[in-house]
VMD Tcl script that builds the backbone (N, CA, C; Angstrom):
set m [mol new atoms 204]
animate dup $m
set s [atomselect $m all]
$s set {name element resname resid chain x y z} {
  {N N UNK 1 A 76.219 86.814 118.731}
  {CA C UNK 1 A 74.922 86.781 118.095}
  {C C UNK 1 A 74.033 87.819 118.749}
  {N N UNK 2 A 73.385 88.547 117.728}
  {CA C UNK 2 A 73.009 89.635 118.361}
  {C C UNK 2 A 71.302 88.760 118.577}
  {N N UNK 3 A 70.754 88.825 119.802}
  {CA C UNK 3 A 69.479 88.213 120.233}
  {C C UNK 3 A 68.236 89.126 120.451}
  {N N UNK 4 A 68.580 90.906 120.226}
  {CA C UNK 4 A 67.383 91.806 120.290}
  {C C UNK 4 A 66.770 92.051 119.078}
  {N N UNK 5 A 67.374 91.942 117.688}
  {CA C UNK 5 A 67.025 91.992 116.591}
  {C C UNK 5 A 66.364 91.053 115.680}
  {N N UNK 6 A 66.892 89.747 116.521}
  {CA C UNK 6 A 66.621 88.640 115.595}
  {C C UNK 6 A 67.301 88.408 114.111}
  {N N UNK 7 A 68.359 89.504 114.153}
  {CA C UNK 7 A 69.340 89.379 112.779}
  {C C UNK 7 A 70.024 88.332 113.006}
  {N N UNK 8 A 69.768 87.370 111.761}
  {CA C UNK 8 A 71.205 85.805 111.393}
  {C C UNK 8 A 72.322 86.774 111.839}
  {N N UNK 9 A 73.513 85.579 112.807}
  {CA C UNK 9 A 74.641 86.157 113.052}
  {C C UNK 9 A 75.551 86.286 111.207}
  {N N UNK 10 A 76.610 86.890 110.746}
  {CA C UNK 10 A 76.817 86.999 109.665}
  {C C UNK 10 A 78.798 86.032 109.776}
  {N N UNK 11 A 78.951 85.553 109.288}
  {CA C UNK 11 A 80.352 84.828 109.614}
  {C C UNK 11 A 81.363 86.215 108.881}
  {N N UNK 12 A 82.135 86.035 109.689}
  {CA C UNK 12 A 83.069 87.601 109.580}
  {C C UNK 12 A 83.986 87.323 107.898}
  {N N UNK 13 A 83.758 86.071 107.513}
  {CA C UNK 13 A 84.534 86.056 106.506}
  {C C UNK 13 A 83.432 86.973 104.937}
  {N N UNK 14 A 82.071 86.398 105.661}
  {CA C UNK 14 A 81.534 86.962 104.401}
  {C C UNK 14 A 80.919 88.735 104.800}
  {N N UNK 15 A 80.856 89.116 106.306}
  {CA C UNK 15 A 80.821 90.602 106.262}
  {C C UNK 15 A 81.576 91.079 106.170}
  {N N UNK 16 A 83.558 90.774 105.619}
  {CA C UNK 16 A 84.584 91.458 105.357}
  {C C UNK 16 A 84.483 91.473 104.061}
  {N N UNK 17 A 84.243 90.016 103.641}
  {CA C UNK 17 A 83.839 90.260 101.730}
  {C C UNK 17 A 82.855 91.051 100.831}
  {N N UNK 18 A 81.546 91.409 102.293}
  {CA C UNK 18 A 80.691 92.297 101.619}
  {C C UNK 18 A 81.145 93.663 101.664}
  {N N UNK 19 A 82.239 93.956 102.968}
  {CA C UNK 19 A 82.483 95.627 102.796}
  {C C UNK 19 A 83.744 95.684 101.726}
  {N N UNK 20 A 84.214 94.754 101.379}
  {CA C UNK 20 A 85.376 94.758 100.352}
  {C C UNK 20 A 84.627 94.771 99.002}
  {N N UNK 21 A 83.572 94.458 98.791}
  {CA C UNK 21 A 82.919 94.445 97.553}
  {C C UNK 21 A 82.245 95.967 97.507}
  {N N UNK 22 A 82.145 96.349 98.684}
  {CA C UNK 22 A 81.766 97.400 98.410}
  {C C UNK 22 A 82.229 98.870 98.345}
  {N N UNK 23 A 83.458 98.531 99.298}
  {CA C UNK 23 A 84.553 99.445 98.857}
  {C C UNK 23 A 84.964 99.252 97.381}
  {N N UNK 24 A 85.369 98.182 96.030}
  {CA C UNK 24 A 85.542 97.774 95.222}
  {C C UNK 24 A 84.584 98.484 94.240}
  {N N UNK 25 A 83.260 98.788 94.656}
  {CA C UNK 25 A 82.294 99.335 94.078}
  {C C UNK 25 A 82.686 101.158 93.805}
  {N N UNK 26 A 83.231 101.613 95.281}
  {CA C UNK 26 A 83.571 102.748 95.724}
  {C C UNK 26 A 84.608 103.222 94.241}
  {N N UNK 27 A 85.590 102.202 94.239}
  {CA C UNK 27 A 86.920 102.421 93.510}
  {C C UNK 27 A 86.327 102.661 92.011}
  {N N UNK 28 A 85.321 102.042 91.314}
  {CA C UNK 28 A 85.221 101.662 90.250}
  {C C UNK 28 A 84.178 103.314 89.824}
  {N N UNK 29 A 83.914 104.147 90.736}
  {CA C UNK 29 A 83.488 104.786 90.898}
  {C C UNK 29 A 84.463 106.165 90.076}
  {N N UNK 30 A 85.819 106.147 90.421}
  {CA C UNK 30 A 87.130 107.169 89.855}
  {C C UNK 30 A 87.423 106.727 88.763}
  {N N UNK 31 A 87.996 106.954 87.948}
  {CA C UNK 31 A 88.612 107.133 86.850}
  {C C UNK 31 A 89.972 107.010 87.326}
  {N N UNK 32 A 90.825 106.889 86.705}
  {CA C UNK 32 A 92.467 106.947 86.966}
  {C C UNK 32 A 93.116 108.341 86.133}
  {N N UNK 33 A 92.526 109.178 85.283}
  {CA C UNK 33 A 93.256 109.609 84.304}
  {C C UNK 33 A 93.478 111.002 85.260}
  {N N UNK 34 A 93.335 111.140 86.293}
  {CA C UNK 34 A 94.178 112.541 86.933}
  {C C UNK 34 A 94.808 111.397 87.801}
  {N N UNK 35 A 95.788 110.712 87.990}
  {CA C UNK 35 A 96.874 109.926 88.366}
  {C C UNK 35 A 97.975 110.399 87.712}
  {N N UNK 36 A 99.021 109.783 88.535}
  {CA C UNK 36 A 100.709 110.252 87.483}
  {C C UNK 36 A 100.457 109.402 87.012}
  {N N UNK 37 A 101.826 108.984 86.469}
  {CA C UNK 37 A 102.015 107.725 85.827}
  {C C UNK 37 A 102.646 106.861 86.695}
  {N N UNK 38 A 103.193 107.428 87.727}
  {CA C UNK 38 A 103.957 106.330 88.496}
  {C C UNK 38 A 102.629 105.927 89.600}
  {N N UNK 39 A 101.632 106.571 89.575}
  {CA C UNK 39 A 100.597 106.670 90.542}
  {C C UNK 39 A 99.577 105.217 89.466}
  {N N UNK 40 A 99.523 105.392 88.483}
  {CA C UNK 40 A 99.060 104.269 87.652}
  {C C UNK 40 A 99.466 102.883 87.652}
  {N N UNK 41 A 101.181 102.861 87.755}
  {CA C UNK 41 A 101.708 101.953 87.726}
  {C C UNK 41 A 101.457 101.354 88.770}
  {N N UNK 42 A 101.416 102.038 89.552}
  {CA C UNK 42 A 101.641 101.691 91.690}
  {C C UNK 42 A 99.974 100.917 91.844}
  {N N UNK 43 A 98.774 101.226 90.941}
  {CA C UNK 43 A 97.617 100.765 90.996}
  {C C UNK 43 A 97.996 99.842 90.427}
  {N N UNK 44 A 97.923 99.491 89.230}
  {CA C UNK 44 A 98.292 98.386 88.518}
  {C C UNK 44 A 98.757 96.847 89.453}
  {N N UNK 45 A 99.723 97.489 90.092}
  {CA C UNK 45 A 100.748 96.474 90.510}
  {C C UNK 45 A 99.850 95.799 92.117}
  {N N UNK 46 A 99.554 96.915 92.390}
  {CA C UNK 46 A 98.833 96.148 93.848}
  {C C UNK 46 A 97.031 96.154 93.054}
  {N N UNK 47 A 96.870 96.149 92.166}
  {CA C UNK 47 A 95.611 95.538 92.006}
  {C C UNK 47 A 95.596 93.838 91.206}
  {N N UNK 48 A 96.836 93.626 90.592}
  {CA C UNK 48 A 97.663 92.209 90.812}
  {C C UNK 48 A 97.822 91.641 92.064}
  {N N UNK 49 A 97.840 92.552 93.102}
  {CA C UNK 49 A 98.520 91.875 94.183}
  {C C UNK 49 A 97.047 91.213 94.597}
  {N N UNK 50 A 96.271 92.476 94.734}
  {CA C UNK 50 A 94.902 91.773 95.214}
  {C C UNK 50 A 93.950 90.850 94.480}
  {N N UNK 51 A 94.312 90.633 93.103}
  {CA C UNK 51 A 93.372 89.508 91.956}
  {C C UNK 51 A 94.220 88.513 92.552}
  {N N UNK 52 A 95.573 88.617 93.651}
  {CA C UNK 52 A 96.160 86.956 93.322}
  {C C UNK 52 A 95.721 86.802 95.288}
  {N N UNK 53 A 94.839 87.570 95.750}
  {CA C UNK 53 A 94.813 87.319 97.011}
  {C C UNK 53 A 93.178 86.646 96.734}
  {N N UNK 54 A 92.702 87.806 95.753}
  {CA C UNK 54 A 90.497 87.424 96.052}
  {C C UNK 54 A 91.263 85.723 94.983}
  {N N UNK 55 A 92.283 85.535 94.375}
  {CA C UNK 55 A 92.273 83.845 94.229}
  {C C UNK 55 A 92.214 83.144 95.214}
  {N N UNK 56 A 93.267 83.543 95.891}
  {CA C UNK 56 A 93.651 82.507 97.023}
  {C C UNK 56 A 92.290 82.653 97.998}
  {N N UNK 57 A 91.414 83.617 98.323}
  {CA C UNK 57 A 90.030 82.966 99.236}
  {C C UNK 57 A 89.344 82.186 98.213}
  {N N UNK 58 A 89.408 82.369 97.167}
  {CA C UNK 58 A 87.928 81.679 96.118}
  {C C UNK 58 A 88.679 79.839 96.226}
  {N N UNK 59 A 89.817 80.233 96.188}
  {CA C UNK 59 A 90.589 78.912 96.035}
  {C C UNK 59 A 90.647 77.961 97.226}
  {N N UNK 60 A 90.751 78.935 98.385}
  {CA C UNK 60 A 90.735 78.271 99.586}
  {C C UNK 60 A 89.217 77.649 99.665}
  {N N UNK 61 A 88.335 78.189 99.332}
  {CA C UNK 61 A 86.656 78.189 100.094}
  {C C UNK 61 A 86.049 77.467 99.200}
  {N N UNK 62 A 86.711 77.130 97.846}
  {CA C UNK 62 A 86.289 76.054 97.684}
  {C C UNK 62 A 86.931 74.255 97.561}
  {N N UNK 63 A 87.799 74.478 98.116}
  {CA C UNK 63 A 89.018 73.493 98.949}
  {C C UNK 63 A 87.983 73.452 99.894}
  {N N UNK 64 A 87.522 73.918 100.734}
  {CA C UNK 64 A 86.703 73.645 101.719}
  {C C UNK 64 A 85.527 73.078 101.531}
  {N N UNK 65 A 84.682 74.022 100.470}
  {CA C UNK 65 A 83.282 72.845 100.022}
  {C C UNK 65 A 83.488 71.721 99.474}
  {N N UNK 66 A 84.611 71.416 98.701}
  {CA C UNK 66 A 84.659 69.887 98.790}
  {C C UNK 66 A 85.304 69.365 99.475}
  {N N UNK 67 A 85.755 69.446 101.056}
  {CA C UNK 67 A 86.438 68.379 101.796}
  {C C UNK 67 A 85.684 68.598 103.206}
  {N N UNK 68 A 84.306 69.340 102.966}
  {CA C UNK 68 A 83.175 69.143 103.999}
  {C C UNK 68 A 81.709 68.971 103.935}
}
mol reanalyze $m
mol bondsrecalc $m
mol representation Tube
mol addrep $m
């Protein structure tokens, strides 16, 4: 806790979710259409990977608000 600023400490789960939202922001920023195609596909597939990961925190965290 930082005590010279008087800044709220921030819980690391939600200042990793704010720089991931904002990298996310970054992305949405490009276009894909100077990509290959195998460079498209390869997005595709790990941007599945990551809609089934931002589930599993939304899923976890709120497993948590209702069993606290």
């Amino acid at each position: 806790m930082d005590v010279t600023t008087g800044a709220p400490p921030t819980h690391p789960t939600l200042g990793l979710m704010g720089a991931v939202d904002s990298m996310l922001d970054d992305i949405l920023e490009f276009s894909t259409w100077s990509c290959t195609d195998a460079e498209r596909a390869e997005a595709v597939e790990l941007a599945h990977k990551l809609a089934g990961k931002f589930d599993a925190v939304r899923l976890r965290t709120i497993h948590d608000v209702d069993t606290h």
